[in-house]
C-alpha positions as CSV (number, residue, x, y, z in Angstrom):
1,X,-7.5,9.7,59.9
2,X,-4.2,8.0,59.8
3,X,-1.3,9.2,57.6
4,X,-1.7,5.2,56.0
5,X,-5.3,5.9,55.2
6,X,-4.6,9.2,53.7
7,X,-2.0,7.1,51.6
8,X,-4.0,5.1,50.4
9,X,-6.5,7.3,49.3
10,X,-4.3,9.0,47.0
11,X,-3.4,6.1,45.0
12,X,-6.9,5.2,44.6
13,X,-7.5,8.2,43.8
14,X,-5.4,7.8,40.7
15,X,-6.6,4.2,40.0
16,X,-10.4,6.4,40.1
17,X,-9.4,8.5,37.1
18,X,-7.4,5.6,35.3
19,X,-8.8,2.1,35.8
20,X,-11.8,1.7,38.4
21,X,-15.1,0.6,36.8
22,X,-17.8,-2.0,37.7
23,X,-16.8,-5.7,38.1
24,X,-13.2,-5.3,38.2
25,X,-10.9,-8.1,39.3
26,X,-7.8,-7.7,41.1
27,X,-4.9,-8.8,41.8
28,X,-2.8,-7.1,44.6
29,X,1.0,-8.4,45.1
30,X,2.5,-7.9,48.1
31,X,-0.8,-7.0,49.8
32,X,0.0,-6.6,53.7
33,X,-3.0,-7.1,55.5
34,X,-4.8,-5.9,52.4
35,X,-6.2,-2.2,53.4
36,X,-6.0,-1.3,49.2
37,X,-8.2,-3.8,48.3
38,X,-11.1,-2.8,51.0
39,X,-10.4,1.2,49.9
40,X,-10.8,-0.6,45.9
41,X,-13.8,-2.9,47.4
42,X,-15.3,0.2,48.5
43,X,-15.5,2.0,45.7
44,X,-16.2,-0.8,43.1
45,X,-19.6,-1.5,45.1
46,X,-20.2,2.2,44.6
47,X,-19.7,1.9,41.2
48,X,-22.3,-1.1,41.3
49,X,-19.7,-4.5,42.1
50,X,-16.7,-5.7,41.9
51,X,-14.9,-9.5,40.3
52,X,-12.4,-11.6,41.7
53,X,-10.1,-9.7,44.9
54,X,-6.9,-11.5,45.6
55,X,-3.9,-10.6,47.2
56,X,-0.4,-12.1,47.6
57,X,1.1,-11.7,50.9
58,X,4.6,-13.4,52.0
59,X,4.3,-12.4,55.9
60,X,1.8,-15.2,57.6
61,X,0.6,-13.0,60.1
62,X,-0.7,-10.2,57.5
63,X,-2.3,-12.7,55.6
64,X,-4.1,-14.3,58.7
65,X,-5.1,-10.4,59.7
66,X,-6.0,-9.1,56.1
67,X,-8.3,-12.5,55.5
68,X,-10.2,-11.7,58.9
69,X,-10.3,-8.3,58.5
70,X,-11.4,-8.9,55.0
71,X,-13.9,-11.5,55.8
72,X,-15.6,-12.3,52.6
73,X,-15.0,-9.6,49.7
74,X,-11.5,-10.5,49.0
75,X,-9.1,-13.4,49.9
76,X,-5.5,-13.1,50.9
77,X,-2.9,-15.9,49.7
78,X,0.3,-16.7,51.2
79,X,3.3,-16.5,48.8
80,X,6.4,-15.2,47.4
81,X,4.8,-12.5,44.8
82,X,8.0,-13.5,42.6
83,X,6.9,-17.1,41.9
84,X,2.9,-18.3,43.4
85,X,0.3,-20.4,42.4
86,X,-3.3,-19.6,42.5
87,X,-4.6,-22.8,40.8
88,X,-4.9,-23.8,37.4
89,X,-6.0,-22.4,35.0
90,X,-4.1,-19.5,36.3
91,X,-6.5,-16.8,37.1
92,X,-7.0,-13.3,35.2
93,X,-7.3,-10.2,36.5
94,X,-8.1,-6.4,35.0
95,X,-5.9,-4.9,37.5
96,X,-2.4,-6.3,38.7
97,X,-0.7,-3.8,41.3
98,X,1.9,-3.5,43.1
99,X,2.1,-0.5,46.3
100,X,5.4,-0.3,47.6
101,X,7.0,-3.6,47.4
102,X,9.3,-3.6,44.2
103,X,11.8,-1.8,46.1
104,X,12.0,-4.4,48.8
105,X,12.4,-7.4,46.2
106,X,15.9,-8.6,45.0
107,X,16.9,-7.6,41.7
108,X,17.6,-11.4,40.7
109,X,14.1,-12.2,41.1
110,X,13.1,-9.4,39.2
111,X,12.4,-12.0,35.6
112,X,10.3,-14.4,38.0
113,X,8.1,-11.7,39.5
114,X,7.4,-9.9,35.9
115,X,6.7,-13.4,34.5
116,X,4.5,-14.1,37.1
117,X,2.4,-10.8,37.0
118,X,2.2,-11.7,33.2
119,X,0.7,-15.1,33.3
120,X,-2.2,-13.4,35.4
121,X,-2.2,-10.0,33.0
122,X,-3.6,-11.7,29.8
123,X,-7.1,-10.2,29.7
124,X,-7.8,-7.6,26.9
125,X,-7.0,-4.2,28.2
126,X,-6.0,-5.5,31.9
127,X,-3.9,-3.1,33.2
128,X,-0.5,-3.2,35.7
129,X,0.3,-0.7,38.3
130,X,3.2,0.3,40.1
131,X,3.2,2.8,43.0
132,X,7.3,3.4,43.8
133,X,9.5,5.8,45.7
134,X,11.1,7.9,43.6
135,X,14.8,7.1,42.6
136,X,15.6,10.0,44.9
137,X,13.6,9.2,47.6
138,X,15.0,5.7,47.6
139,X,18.6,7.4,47.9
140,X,17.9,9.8,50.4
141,X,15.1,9.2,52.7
142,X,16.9,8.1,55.6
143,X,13.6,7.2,57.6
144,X,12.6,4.3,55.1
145,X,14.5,0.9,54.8
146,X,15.0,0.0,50.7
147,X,16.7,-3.2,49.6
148,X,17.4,-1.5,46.2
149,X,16.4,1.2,44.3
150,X,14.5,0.8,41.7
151,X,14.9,3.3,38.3
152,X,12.1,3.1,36.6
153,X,13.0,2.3,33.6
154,X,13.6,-1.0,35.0
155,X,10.0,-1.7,35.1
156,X,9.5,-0.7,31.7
157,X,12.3,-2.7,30.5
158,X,11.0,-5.3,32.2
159,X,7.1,-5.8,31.2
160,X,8.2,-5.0,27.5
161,X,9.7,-8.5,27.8
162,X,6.2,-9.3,28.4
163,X,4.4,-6.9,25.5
164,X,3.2,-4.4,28.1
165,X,4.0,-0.6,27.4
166,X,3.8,2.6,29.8
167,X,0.1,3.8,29.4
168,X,0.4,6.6,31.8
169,X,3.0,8.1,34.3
170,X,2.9,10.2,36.7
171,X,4.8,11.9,40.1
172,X,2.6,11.5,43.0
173,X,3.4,15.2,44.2
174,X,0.1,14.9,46.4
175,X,1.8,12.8,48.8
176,X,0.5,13.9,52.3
177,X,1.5,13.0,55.8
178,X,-0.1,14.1,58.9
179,X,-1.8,16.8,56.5
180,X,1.0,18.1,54.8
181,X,2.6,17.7,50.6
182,X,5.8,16.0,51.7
183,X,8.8,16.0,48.9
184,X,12.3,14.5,48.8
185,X,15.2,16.4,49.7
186,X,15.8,17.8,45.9
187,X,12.3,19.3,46.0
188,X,10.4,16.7,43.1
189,X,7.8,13.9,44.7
190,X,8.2,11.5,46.7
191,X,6.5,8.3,45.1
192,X,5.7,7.6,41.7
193,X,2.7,6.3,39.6
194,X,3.2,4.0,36.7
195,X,0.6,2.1,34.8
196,X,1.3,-0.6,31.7
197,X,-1.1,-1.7,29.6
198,X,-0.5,-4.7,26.9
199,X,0.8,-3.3,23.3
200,X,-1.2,-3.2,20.4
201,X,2.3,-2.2,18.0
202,X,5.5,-3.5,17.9
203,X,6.9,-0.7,19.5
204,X,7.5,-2.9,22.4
205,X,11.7,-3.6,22.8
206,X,13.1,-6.9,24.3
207,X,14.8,-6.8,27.3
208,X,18.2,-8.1,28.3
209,X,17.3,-9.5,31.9
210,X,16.9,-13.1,32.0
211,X,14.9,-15.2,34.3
212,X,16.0,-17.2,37.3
């Protein structure tokens, strides 16, 4: 088993306890050659099916090797996950995510890409979620390559701007690799769980970014 499989496993692992159920549809942004949407695929047919399994991918030669390794349970679309187009009417999904990938985008696209998870969040009770490297990790990990770092309260400012709020956080402190619990150099996790859900209250605050 590959230290990516055992990755994976733990985030779905969390999405298991949180957001999994039968006939979900997904949307995955910034997909790769889409290995967590088989690991999802796999366990939504256990749970007895699964909806609609997209993912955006910007590299061509991911998407060409996720959509033949995917065959015929989930498509892969090339695009920039800060501004695509998946037809009209715009698709919904119960589950946006996002593994990885915030860190890597620019932070003047950051408006665009949390419009653009919005317009395909509008679903009663769909729910966002973001797997990051901790702020310390993004700081001090020197095997890793990060464009920025990415607080999290970023995120949250951001989707309020939308009407999503945090429904659950969490430090991924099980983060193994090659079989062991690996943490950042000032001892807390490595990677972070974060998962929005729209607000029902008005608790939601406006944000100061604007969009480019």
């Amino acid at each position: 088993m590959t230290s990516m499989f055992v990755y994976r496993c733990e985030r779905l692992d969390y999405l298991k306890r949180h957001v999994l159920r039968k006939d979900l549809s997904v949307l995955d942004l910034g997909c790769a050659a889409g290995n967590p949407l088989r690991l999802i695929s796999n366990e939504l047919v256990r749970l007895g099916g699964y909806g609609n399994l997209t993912g955006i991918e910007l590299v061509p030669g991911w998407v060409s090797a996720g959509n033949q390794a995917l065959e015929n349970f989930a498509k892969i679309v090339e695009g920039d996950v800060t501004k695509f187009s998946l037809g009209s009417p715009l698709p919904q999904y119960d589950l946006v995510m996002m593994n990885d990938v915030m860190e890597h985008i620019m932070t003047n696209r950051y408006a665009c890409l949390f419009r653009s998870i919005a317009m395909h969040a509008m679903k009663p009770g769909t729910f966002i979620y973001f797997h990051i490297p901790s702020p310390l990790t993004q700081l001090y990990d020197t095997g890793q390559y990060f464009e920025n770092v990415v607080p999290p309260h970023v995120i949250i400012d951001g989707l309020a701007t939308f009407g999503y709020e945090i429904y659950d956080f969490e430090q991924d402190v099980d983060t193994l690799i090659r079989g062991k619990t690996v943490r950042n150099q000032a001892g807390s996790s490595k990677y972070i769980h974060m998962l929005f859900k729209k607000s029902t209250t008005f608790k939601v605050f406006s944000s100061s970014q604007k969009e480019h």
